[in-house]
N, C-alpha and C positions, 0 to 999 in steps of 0.2 A: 173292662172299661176302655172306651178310647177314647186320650188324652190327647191325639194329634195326630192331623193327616197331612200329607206333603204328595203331590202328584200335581196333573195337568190341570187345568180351570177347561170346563168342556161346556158350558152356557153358564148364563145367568138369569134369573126371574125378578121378580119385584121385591123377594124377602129370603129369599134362598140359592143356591150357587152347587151344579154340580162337579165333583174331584173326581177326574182320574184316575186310581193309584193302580198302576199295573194291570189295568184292564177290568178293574170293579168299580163301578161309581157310586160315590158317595153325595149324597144330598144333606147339604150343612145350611143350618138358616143363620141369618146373620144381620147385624141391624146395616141400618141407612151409613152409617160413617166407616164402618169395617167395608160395606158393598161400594163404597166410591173411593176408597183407597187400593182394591185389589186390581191387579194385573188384566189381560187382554185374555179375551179366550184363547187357549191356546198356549198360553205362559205357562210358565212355574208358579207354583201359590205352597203355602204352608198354613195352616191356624193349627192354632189351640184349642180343641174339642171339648164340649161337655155332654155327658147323652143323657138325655130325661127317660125314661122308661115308665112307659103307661102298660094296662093291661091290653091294650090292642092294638099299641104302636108305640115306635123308639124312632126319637127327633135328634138328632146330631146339631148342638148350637157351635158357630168359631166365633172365634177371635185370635186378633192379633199379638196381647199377649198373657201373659198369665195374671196380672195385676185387672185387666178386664175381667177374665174369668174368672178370679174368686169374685167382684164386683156380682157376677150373674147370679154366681151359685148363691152371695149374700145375700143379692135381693130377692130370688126365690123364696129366700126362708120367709122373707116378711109378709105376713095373710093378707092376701088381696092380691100380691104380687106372684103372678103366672110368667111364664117365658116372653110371651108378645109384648107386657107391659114393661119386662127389664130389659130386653133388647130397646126396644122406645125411649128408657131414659138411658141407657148406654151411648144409641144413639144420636138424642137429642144433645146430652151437656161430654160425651165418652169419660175414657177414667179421671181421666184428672178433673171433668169438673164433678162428676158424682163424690171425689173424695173430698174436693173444696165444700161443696154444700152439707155432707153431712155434718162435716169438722165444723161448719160455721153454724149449721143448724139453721141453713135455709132452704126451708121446705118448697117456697115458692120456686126454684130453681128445678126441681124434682118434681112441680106439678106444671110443669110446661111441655113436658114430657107427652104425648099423643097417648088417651084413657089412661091415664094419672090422675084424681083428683086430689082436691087438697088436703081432704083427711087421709088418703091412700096417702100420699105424701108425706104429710107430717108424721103418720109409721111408719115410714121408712127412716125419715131422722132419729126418731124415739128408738126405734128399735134395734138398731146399727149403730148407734152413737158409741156402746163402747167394745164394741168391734171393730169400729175404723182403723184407731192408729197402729194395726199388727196388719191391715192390709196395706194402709198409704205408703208403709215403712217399704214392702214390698218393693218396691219402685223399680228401677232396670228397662231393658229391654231384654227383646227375644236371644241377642246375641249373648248379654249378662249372664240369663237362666240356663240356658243350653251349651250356650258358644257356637248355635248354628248361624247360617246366614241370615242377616235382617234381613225381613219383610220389608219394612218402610225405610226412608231413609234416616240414618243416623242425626240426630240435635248433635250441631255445632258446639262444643266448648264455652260461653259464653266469656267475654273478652273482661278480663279483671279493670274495676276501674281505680283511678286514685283514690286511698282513702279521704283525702279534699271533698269527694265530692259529696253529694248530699244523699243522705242514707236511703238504702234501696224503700220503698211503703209497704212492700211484700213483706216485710219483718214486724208493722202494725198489725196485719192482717192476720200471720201466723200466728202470733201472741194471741188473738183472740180466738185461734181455732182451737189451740194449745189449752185456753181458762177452759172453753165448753166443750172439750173433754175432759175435762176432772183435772188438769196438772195443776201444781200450787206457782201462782205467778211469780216467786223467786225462780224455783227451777224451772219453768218454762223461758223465763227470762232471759237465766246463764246458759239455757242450748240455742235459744236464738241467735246471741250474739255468739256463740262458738258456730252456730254453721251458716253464721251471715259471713263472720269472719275470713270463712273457708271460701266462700262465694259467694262477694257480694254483688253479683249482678243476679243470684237466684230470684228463680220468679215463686209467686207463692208455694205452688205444689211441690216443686222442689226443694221452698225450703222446710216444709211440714217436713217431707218425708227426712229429710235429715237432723232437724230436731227431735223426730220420734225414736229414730235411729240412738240418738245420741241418750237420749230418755229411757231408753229400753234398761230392762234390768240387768245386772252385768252378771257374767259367768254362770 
């Protein structure tokens, strides 16, 4: 299996990008948002690999990072959902909104997606719903999972504010992604406010991810 290639970028097409690495070139397909974030021909490039294996050909999909790629591999599983269609909603909303909309269980955000329709869609909610919160938990970058060098560039810290001020609405929002995954609104409640607490300029996705975190079962 290969999990990851790191070499030259040597062109690019409308849905795939040829790699480098030491003189073999690899052909990675990749959606629209991963293809306008990558480097110049010619650069350094790295993704995260997934290989499909058909009986009379093998596709190499990237990404940027591993929280995408389970993304791919999850929406693979859902019927209907082929490669073309989960790069599309990759994407159209990338990770973090694919993890807002299942957590929120809005499908119409998932069929805006290029051939998506809306019952494709709403199995994708249905079906991942409680699979979500052990991937959003996931969260990180490429530097976090590996310790190699970022791809993209690093999220600023965001800038703590006074408690005065008036409380972040990401923490409305989590709470209801928190109920339509099964948690009981006490204990979603007390992780909200412990990883609003931690940081309260969090924007939604980060703070699911750290209330799931904090949700998680212990030892």
């Amino acid at each position: 299996m290969i999990g990851k290639i790191a070499g030259r970028l040597e062109y690019r097409s409308t849905d795939h990008v040829l790699i480098d690495v030491r003189g073999v070139g690899y052909i990675v397909y990749v959606s629209e948002r991963v293809m306008a974030g990558l480097p110049g021909n010619g650069e350094a490039v790295a993704l995260y690999t997934d290989l499909l294996v058909r009986e009379d050909n093998l596709q190499l999909f990237g990404f940027t990072t591993l929280v995408e790629k389970e993304w791919h591999r999850m929406l693979m599983s859902v019927q209907g959902i082929g490669a073309k269609a989960s790069l599309s909603i990759l994407g159209t909303l990338g990770e973090d909104g694919v993890s807002r909309a299942i957590a929120l269980g809005d499908w119409n955000a998932v069929a805006k997606a290029k051939g998506v329709g809306p019952k494709t869609a709403q199995k994708v909610i249905l079906d991942l719903k409680d699979k979500a919160p052990g991937v959003m938990a996931m969260g990180g970058t490429v530097a976090e999972a590996l310790g190699d060098e970022v791809i993209e560039a690093p999220t600023p810290t965001p800038a703590k504010r006074s408690p005065a001020k008036k409380a972040n609405p990401a923490q409305a929002e989590t709470l209801s992604a928190l109920a339509n995954l099964g948690y009981a609104p006490g204990d979603a409640a007390s992780a909200v406010a412990e990883a609003a607490g931690a940081d309260p300029d969090a924007d939604t996705s980060t703070l699911i991810r750290a209330a799931l975190k904090l949700l998680a079962p212990k030892g």
